[in-house]
N, C-alpha and C positions, 0 to 999 in steps of 0.2 A: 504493500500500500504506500511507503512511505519509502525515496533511497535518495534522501542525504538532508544533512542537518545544518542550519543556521543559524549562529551567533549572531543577533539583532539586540544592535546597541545606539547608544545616543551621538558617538564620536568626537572629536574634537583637534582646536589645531595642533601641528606639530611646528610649526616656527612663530616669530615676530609676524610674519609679513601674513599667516594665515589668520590672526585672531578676531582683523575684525571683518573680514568676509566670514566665516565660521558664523561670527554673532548674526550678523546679517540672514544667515540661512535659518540659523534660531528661530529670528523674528521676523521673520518673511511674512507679511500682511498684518501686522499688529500697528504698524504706523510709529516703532519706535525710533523717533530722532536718534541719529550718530553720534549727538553729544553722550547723551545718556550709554550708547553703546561701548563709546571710548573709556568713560570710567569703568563699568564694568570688564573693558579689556584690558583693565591695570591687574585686576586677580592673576591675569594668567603671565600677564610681562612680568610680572615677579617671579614665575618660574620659565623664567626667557622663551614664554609662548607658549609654551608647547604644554595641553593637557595632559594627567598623566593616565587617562583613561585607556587612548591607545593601546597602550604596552600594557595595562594589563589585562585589554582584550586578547592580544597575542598570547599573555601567559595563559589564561585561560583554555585560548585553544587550544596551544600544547599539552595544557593540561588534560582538556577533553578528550584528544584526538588516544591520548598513553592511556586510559580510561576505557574508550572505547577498544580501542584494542586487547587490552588483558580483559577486559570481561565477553567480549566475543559481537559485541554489537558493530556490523556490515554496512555501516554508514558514510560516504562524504563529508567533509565537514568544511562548510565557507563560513565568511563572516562581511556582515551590510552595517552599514551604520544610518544612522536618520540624517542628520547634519554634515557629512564629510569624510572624505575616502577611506577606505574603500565605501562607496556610495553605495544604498541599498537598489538601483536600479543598476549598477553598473556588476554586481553582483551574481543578480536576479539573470542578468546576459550571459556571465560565464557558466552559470548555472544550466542554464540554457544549450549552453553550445558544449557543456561537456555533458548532455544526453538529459539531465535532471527534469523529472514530470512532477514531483511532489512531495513536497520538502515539511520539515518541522523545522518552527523557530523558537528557539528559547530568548526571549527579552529580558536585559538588565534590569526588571524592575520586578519587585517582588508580588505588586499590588493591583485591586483591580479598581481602577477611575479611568477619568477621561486621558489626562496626560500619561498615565504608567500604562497603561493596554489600551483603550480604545485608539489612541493616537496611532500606537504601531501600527496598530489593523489598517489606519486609514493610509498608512505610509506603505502599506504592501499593498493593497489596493491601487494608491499612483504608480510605483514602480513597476506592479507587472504592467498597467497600463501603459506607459515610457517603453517596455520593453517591449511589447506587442508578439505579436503572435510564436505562441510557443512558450511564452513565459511560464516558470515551473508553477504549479499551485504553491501553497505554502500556511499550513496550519499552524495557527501559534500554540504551545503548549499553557496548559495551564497555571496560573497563580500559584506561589510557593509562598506566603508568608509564616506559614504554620508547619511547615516540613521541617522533620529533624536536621536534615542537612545546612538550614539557611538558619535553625533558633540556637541551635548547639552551639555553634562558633561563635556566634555572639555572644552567647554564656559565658565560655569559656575566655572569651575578650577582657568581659566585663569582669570578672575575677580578677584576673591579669593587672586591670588596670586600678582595682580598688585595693590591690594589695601593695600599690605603689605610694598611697598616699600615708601622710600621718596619721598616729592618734586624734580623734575629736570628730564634734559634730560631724559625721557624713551625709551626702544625699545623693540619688543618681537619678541623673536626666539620661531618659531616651528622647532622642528626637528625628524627626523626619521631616523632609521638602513641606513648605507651605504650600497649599493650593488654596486659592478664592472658597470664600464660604458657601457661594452658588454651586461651586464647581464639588465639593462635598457633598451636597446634597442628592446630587445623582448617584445613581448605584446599580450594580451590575443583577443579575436577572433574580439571583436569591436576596435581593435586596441589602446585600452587604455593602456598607459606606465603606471608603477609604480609613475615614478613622478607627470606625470599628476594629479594621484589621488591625490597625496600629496599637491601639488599646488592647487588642486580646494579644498582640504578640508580645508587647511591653511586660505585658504578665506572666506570657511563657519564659522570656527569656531571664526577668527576674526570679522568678522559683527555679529552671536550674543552674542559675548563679548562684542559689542559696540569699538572696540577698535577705538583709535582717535590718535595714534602715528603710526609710521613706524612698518612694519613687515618682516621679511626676514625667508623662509625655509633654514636650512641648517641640516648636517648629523652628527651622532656620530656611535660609534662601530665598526670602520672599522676594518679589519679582512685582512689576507691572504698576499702576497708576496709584499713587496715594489713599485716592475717592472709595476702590475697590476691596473691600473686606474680606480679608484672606485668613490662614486658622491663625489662630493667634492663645500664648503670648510666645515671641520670639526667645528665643534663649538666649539672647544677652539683658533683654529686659527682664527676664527670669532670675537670672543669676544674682541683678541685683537684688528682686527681692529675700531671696535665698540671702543675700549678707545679710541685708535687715534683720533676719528673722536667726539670726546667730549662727547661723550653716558655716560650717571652718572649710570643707572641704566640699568638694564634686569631682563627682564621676562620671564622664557624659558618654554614651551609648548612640551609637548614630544605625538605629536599628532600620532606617528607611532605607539606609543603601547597600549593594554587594559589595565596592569596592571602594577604596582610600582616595576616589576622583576630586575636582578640582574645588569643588562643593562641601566636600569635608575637609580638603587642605585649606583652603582660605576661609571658611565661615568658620570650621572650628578650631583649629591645629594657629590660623593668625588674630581674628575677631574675636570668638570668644574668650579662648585663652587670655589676649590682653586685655577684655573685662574683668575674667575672674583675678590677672593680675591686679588690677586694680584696684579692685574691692578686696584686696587680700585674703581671696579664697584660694586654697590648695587645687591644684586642679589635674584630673587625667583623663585621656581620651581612648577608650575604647578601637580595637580594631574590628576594621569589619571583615567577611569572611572570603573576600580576595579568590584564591586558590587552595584554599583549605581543601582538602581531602574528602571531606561530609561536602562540602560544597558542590565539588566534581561530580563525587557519587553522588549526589541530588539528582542532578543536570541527568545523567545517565537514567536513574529512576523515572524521573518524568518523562524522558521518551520510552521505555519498554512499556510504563504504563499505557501509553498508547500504541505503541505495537503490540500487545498484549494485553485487551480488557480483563484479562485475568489474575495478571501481575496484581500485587498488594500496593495498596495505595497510602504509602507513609502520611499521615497526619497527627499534630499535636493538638490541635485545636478542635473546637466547634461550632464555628461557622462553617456556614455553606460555601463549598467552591465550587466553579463550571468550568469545565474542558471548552465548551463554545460559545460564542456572544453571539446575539442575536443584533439586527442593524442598528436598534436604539439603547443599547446598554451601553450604560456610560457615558450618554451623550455628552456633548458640549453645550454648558446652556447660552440660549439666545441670551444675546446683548441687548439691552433693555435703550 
């Protein structure tokens, strides 16, 4: 049914001169002025352009591809980005031209909203379009926020990094991508929010962290027009209140993402960090689960469960998850 597999990721530049074309492709029809794009292209000239997403899409598929191989799964394995090369339609072609009819894709995001799954869909809908006839199908796989493979590592992060801090008050922030409060309120066909996953995973990954202190979700990376009401409260605005309230220490948990990209390196590892320096909180950051090994073995899990309805279907949680969207799940809400 299925012969070959797709890493579908978000991409990003790899020099100075790409960063703000990149952005530019981001915000292709949102009307965001270049002023605004060039500050934002300062995150990444601090690490001389170049995302560090890329590379650890390549570790990934290295990782996948030694994966697949010692467990016996007969797959391809390419990789598409949304944003920039390797392009998801320039992909979609080689796919094409090396025989490919019907592909699975595992997307970078764990979750199910408009931005983390309905957007890919709409992005392999233009590309096989761009690539026209012959283009391979391409089924996305399922949502993973509650699989052992993607809560364990986290667990086991967040251990890691709470055993770096001192004596005294502790607390640990999970946190994930803001999206618009509109954009929250849509939910995919079991009626599961965006948050919700967040909230129920916050919890798995606290219990097997063992954690014995207070926890709190809160959001970073927020984007887009002031006027527009997004989750909130941000986790630097957080933090301060956490000093007020006599907190010595934090442990921040960046449970919304797979890997250490450019969104965890500047919003937490340079912004928050120099909040919590400030308000003289102790502070440690969590890794996320990169190429961890549960990670890999996830990724393999999620496809035999689809090559094989019979395969066992690893979950922690209980919420409802769907293998397929239907056209209006997770829509984007109309702009008022």
């Amino acid at each position: 049914m299925y012969d070959a597999f797709l890493l579908l990721s978000f991409g990003g530049p790899e020099g100075p001169d790409d960063v703000l074309p990149f952005l530019r492709n981001v915000t292709a029809g949102r009307g965001v002025p270049d002023e605004r794009l060039a500050a934002v292209a300062e995150h990444y000239l601090h690490f001389g352009g170049v995302s560090p997403i890329n590379q650890q899409c390549r570790d990934l598929l290295a990782a996948v591809r030694a994966d697949f191989a010692e467990h016996g799964v007969d797959l391809p394995v390419y990789w598409g980005n949304r944003n920039w090369d390797p392009y998801l339609s320039d992909t979609l072609a080689t796919m094409r031209d090396d025989g490919v009819r019907h592909a699975l894709a595992f997307a970078t995001s764990a979750f199910g909203s408009y931005s983390s799954c309905r957007q890919y869909l709409e992005d392999i809908v233009a590309a096989r379009a761009k690539v026209g006839p012959g283009a391979p199908a391409v089924d996305k796989l399922r949502q993973f926020s509650d699989h052992p493979g993607f809560v364990e590592p986290h667990a086991d992060a967040l251990r890691a990094a709470l055993d770096t801090l001192p004596a005294g008050e502790t607390r640990v922030v999970f946190t994930a991508h803001s999206v618009p409060l509109a954009m929250n309120r849509t939910a995919g066909p079991t009626g599961s929010r965006y948050t919700d996953q967040l909230t129920e995973l916050a919890g798995l990954v606290a219990d097997r962290a063992g954690v014995r202190v207070p926890y709190e979700l809160v959001w970073q990376s927020r984007s887009g027009p002031p006027q527009v009401p997004w989750l909130a409260p941000d986790i630097n605005d957080h933090l301060a209140v956490l000093a007020e309230q006599g907190v010595r220490n934090v442990a921040v948990s960046p449970i919304g993402f797979v890997s250490d990209h450019m969104e965890v390196l500047w919003d937490l590892d340079n912004e928050a960090a120099d909040t919590a320096k400030r308000l003289g909180l102790g502070y440690a950051r969590a890794a996320t689960p990169g190429t961890d090994p549960r990670f890999v073995a996830m990724i393999r899990e999620l496809v035999t469960e689809r090559l094989d309805p019979s395969a066992p279907r690893r979950r922690l949680g209980t919420l409802p998850v769907w293998d397929t969207c239907a056209d209006g799940c997770c829509a984007l809400p109309r702009r008022r």
